[in-house]
PDB file of N, H, CA, C and O in Angstrom:
ATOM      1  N   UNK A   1     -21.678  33.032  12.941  1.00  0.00           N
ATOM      2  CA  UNK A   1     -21.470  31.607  13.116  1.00  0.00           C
ATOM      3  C   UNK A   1     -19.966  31.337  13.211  1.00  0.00           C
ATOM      4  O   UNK A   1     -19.178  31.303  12.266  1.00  0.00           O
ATOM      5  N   UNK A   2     -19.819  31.234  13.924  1.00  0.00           N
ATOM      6  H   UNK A   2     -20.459  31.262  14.692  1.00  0.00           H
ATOM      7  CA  UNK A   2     -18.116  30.529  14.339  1.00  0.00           C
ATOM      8  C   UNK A   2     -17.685  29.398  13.467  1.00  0.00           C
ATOM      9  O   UNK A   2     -16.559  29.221  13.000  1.00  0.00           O
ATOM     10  N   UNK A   3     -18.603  28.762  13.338  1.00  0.00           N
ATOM     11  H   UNK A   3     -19.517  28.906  13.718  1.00  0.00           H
ATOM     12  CA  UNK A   3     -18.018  27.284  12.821  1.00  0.00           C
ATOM     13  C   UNK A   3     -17.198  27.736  11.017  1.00  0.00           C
ATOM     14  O   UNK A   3     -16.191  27.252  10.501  1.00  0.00           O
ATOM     15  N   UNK A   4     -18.272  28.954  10.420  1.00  0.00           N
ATOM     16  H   UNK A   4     -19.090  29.347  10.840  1.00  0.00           H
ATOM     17  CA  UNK A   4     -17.691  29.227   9.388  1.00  0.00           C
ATOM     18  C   UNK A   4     -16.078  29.880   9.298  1.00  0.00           C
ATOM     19  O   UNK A   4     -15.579  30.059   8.187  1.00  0.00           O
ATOM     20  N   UNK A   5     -15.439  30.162  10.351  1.00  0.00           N
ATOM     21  H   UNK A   5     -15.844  30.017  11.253  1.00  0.00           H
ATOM     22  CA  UNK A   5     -14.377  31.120  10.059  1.00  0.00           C
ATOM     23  C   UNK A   5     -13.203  30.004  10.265  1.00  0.00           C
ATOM     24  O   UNK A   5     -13.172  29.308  11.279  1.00  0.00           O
ATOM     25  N   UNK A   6     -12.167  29.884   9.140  1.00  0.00           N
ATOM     26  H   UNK A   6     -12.191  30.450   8.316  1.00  0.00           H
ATOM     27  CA  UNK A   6     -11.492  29.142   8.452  1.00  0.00           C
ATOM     28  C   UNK A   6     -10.387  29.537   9.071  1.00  0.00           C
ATOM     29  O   UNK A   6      -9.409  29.237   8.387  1.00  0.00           O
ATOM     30  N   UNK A   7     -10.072  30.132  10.161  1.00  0.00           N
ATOM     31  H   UNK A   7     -10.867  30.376  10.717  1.00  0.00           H
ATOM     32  CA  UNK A   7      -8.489  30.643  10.836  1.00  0.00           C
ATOM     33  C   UNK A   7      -8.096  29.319  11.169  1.00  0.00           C
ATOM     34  O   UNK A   7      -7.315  28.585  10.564  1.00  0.00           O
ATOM     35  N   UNK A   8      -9.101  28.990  12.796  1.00  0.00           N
ATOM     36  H   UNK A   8      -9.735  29.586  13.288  1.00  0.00           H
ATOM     37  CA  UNK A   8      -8.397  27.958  13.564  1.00  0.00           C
ATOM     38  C   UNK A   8      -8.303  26.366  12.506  1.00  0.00           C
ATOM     39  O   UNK A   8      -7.330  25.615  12.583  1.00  0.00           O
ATOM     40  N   UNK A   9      -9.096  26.188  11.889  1.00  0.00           N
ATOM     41  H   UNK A   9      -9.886  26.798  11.826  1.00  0.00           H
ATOM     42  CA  UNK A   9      -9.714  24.867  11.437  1.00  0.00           C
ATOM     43  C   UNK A   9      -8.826  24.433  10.248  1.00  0.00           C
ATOM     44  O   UNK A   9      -8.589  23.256   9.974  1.00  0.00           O
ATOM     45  N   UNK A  10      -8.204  25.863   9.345  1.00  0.00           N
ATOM     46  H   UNK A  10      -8.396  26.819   9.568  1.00  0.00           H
ATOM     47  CA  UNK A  10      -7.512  25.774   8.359  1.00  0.00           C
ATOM     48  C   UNK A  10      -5.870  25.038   9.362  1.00  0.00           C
ATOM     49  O   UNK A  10      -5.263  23.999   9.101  1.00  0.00           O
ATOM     50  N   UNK A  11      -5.654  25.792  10.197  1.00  0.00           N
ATOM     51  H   UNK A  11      -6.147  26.635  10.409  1.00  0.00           H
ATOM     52  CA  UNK A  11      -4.448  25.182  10.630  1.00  0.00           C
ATOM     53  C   UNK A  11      -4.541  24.056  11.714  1.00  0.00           C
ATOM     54  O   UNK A  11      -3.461  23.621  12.113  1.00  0.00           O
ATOM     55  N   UNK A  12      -5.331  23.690  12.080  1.00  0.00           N
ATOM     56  H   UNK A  12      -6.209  24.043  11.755  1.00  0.00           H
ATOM     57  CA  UNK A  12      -5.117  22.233  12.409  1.00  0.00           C
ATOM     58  C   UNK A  12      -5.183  21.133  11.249  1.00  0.00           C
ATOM     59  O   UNK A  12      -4.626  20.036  11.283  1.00  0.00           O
ATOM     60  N   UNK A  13      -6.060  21.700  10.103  1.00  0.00           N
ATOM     61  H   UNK A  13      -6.512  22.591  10.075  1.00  0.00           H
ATOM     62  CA  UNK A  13      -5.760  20.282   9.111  1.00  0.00           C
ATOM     63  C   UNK A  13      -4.556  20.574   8.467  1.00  0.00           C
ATOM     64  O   UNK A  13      -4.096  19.691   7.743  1.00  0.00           O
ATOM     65  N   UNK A  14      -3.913  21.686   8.584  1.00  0.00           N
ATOM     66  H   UNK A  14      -4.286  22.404   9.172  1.00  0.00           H
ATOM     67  CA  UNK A  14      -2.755  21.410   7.953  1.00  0.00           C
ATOM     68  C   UNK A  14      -1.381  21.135   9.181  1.00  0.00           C
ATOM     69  O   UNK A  14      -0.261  20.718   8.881  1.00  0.00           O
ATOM     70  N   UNK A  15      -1.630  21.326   9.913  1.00  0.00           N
ATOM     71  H   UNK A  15      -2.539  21.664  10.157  1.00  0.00           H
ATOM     72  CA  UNK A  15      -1.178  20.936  11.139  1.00  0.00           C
ATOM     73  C   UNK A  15      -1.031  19.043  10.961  1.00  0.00           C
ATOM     74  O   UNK A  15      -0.044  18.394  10.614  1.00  0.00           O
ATOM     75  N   UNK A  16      -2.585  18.501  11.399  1.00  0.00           N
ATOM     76  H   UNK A  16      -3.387  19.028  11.681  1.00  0.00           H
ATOM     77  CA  UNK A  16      -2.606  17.416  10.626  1.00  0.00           C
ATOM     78  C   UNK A  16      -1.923  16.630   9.714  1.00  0.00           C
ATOM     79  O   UNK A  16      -1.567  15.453   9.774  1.00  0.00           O
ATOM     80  N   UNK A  17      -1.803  17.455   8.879  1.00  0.00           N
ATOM     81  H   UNK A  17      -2.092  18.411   8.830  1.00  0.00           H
ATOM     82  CA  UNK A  17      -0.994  16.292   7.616  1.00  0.00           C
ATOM     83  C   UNK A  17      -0.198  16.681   7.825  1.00  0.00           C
ATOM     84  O   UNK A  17       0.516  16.362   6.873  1.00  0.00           O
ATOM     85  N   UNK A  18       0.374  17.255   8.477  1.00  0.00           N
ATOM     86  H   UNK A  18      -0.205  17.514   9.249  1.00  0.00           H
ATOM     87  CA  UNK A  18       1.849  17.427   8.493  1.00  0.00           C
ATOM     88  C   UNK A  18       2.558  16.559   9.284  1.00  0.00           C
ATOM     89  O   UNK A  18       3.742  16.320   9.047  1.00  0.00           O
ATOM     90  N   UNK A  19       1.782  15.912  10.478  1.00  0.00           N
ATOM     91  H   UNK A  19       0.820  16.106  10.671  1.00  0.00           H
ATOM     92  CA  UNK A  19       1.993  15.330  11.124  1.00  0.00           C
ATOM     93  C   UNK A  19       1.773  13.838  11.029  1.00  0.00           C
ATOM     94  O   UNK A  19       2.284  12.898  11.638  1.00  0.00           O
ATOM     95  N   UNK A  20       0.554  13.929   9.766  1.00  0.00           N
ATOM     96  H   UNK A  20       0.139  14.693   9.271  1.00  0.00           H
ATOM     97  CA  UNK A  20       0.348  12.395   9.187  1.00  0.00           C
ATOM     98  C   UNK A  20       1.312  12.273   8.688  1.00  0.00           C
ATOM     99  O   UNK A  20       1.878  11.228   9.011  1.00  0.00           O
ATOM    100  N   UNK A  21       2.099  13.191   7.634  1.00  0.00           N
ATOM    101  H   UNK A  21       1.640  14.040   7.372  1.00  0.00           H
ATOM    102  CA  UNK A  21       3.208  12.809   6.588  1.00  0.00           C
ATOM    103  C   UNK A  21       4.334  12.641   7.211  1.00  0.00           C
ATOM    104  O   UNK A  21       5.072  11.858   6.612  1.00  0.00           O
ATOM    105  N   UNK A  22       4.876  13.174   8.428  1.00  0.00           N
ATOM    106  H   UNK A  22       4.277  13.810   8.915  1.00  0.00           H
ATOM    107  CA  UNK A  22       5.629  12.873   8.670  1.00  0.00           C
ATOM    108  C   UNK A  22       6.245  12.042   9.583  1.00  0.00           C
ATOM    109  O   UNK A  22       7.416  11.664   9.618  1.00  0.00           O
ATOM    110  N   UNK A  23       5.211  11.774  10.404  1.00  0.00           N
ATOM    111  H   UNK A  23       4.260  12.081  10.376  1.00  0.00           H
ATOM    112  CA  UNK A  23       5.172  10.161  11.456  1.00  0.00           C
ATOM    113  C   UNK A  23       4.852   9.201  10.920  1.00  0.00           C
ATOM    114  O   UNK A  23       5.718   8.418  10.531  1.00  0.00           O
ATOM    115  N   UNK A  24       3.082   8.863  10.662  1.00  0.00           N
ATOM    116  H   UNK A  24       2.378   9.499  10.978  1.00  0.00           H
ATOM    117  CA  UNK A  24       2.821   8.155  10.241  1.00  0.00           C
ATOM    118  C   UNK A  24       3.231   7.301   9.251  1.00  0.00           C
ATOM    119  O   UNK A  24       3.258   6.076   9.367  1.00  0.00           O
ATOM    120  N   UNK A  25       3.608   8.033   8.107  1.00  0.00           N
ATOM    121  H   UNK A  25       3.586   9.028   8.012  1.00  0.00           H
ATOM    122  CA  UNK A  25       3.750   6.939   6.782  1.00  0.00           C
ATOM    123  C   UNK A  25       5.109   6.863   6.925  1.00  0.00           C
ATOM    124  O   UNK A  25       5.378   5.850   6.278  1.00  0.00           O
ATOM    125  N   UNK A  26       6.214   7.326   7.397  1.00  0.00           N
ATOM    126  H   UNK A  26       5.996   8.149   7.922  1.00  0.00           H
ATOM    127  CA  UNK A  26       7.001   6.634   7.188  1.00  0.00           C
ATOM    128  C   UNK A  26       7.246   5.054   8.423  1.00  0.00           C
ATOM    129  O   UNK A  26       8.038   4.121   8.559  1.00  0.00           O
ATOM    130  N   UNK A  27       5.859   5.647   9.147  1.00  0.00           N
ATOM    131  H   UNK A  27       5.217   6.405   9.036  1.00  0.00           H
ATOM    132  CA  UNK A  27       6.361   4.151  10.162  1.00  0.00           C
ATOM    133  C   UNK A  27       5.661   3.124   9.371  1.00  0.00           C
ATOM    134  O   UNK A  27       6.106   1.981   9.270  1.00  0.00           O
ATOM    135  N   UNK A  28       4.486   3.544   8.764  1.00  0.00           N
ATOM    136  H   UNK A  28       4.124   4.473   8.846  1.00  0.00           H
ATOM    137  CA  UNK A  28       4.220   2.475   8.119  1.00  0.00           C
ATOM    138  C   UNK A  28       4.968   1.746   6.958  1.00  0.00           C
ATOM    139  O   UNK A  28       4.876   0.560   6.642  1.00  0.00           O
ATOM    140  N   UNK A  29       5.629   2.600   6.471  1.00  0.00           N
ATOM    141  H   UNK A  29       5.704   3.563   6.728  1.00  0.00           H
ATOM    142  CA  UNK A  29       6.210   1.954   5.415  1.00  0.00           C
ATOM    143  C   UNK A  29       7.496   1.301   5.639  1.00  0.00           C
ATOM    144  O   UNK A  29       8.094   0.803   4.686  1.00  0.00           O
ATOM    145  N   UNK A  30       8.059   1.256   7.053  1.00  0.00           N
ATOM    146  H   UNK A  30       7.573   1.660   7.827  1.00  0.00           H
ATOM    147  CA  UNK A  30       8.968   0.789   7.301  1.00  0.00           C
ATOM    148  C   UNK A  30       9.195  -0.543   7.617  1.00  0.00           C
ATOM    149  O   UNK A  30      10.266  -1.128   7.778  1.00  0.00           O
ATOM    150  N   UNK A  31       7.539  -1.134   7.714  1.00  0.00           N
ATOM    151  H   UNK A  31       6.669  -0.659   7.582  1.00  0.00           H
ATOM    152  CA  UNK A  31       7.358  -2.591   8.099  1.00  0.00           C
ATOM    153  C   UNK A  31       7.974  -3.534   7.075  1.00  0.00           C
ATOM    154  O   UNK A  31       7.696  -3.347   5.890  1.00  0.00           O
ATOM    155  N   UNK A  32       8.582  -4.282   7.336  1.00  0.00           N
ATOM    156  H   UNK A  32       8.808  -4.433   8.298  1.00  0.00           H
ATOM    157  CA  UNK A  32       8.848  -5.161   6.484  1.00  0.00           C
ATOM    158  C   UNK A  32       8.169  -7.075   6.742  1.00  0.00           C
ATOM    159  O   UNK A  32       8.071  -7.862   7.683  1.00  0.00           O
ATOM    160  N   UNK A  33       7.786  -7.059   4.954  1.00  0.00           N
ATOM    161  H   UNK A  33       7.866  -6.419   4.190  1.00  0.00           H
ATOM    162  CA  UNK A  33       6.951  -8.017   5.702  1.00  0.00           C
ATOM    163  C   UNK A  33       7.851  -9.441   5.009  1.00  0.00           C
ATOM    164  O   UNK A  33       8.683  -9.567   4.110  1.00  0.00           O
ATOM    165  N   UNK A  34       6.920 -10.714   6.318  1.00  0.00           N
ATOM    166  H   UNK A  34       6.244 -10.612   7.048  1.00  0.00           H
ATOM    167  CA  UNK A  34       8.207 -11.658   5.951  1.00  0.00           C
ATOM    168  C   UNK A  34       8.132 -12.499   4.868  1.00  0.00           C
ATOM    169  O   UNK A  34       9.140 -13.083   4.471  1.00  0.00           O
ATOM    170  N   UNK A  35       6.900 -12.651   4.262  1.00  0.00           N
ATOM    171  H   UNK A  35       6.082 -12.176   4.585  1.00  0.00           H
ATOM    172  CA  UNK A  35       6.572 -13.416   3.383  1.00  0.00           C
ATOM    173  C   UNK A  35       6.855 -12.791   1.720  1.00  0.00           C
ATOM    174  O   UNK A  35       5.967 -12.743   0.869  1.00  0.00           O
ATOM    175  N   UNK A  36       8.269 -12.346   1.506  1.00  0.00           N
ATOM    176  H   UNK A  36       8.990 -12.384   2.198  1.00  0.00           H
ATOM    177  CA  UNK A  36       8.826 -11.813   0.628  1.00  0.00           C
ATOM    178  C   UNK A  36       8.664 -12.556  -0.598  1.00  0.00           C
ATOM    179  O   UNK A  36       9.515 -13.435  -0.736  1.00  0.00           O
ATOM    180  N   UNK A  37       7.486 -12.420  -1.891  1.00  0.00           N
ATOM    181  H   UNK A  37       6.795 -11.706  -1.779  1.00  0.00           H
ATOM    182  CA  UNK A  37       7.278 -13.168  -3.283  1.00  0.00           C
ATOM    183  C   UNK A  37       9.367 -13.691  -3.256  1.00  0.00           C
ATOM    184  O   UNK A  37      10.322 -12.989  -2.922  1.00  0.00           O
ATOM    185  N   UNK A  38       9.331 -15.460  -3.866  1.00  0.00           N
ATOM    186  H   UNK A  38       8.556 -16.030  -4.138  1.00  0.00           H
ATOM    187  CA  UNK A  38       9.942 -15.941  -4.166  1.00  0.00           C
ATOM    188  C   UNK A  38      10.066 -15.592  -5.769  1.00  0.00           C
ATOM    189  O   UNK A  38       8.952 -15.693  -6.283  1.00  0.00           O
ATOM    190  N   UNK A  39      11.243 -15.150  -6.871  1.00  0.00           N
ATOM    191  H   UNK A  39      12.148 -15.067  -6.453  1.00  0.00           H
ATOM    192  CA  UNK A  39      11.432 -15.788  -7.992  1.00  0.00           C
ATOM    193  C   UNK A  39      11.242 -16.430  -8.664  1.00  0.00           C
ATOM    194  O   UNK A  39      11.735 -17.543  -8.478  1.00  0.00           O
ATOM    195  N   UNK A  40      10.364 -16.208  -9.983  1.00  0.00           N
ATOM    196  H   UNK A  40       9.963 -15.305 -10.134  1.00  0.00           H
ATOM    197  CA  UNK A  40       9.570 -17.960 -10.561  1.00  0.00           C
ATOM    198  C   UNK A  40      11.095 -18.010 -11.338  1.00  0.00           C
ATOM    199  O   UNK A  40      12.042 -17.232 -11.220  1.00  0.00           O
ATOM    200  N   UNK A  41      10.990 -18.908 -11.952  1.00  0.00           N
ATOM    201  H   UNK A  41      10.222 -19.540 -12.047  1.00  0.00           H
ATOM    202  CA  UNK A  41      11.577 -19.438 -12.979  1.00  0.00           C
ATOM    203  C   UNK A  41      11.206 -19.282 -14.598  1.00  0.00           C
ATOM    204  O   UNK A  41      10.060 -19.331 -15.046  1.00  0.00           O
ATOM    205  N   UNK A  42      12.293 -19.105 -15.296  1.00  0.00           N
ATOM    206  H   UNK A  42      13.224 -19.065 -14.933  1.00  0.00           H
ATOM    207  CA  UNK A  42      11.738 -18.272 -16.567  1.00  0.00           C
ATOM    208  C   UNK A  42      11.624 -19.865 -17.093  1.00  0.00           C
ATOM    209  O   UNK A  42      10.649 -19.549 -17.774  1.00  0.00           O
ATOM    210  N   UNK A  43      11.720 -20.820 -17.280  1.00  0.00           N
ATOM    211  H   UNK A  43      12.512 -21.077 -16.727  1.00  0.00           H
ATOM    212  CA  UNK A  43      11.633 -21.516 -17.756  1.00  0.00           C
ATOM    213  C   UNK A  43      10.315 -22.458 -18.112  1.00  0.00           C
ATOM    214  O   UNK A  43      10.201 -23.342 -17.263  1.00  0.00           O
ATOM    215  N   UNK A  44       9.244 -22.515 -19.179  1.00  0.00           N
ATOM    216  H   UNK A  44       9.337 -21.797 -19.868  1.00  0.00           H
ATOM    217  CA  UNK A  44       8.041 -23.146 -19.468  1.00  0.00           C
ATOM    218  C   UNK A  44       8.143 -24.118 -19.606  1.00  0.00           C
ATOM    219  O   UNK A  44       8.818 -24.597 -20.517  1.00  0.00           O
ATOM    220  N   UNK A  45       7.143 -25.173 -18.253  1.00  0.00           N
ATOM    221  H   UNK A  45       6.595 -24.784 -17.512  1.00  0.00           H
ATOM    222  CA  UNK A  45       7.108 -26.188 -18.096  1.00  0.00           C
ATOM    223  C   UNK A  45       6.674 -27.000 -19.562  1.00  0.00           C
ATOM    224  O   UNK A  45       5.873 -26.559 -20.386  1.00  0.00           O
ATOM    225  N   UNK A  46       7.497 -28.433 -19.668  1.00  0.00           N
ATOM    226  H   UNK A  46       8.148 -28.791 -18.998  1.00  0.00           H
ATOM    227  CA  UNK A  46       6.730 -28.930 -21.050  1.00  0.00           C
ATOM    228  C   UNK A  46       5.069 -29.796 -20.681  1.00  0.00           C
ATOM    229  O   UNK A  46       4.940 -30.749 -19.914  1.00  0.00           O
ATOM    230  N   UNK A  47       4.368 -29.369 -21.186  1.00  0.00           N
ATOM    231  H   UNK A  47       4.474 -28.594 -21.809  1.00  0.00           H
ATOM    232  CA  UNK A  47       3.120 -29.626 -20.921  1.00  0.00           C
ATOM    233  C   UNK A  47       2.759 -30.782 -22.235  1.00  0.00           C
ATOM    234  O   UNK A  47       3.035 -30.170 -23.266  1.00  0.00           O
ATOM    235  N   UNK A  48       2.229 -32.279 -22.622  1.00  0.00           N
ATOM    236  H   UNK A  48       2.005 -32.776 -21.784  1.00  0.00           H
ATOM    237  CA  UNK A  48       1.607 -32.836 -23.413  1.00  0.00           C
ATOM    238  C   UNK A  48       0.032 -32.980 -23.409  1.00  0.00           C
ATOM    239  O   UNK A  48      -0.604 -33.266 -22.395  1.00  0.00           O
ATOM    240  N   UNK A  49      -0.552 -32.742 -24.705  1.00  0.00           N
ATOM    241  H   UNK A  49      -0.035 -32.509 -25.529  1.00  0.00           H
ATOM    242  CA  UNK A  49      -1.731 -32.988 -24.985  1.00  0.00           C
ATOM    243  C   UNK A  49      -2.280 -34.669 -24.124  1.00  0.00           C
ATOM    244  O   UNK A  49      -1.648 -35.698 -23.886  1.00  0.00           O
ATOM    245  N   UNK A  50      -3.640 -34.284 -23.877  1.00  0.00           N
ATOM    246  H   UNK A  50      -4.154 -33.448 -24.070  1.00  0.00           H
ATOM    247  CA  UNK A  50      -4.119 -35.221 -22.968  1.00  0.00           C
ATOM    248  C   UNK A  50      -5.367 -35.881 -24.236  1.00  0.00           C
ATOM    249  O   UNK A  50      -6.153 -35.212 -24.906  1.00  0.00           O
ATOM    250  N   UNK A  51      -5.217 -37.068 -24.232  1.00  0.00           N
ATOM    251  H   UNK A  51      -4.578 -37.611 -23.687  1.00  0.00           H
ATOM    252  CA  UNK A  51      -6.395 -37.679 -25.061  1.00  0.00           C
ATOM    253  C   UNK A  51      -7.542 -38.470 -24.387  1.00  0.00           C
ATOM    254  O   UNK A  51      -7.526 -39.360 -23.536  1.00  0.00           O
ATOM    255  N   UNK A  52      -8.515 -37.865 -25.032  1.00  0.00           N
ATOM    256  H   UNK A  52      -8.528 -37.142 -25.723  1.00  0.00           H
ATOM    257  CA  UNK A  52      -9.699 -38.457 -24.384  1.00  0.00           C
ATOM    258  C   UNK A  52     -10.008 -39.959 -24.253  1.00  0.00           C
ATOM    259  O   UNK A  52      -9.162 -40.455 -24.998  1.00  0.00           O
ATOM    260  N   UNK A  53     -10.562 -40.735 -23.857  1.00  0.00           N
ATOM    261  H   UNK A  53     -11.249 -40.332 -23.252  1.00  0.00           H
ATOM    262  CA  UNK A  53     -10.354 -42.033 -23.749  1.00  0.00           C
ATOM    263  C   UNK A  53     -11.756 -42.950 -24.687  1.00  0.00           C
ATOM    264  O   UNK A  53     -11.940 -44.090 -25.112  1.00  0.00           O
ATOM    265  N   UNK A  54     -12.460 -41.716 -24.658  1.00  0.00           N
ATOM    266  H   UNK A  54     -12.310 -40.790 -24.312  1.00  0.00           H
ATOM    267  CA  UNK A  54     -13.639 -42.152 -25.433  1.00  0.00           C
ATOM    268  C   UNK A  54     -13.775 -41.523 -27.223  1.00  0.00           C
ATOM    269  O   UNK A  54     -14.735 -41.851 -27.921  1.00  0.00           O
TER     270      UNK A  54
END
């Protein structure tokens, strides 16, 4: 059975990631995205107790 012998098959998946790791992710990670989280503020809003009316 051909399909079992691990020569050719072993080096294309490592072929593969080699080629994932080294194209791929760094293009992906190069995106920069625009909606960059703003800075909260350390400061806690003053909040007052609310009374029921009934």
């Amino acid at each position: 059975m051909p399909q079992l012998t691990p020569a050719p098959w072993f080096a294309i998946l490592v072929f593969s990631w080699l080629v994932f790791l080294t194209i791929v992710v760094p293009k992906t990670l190069n995106h920069k995205f625009p909606n960059d989280p703003t800075p909260q503020s350390t400061q806690v809003p003053k909040t007052t107790p609310w009374t029921w009316p009934w």
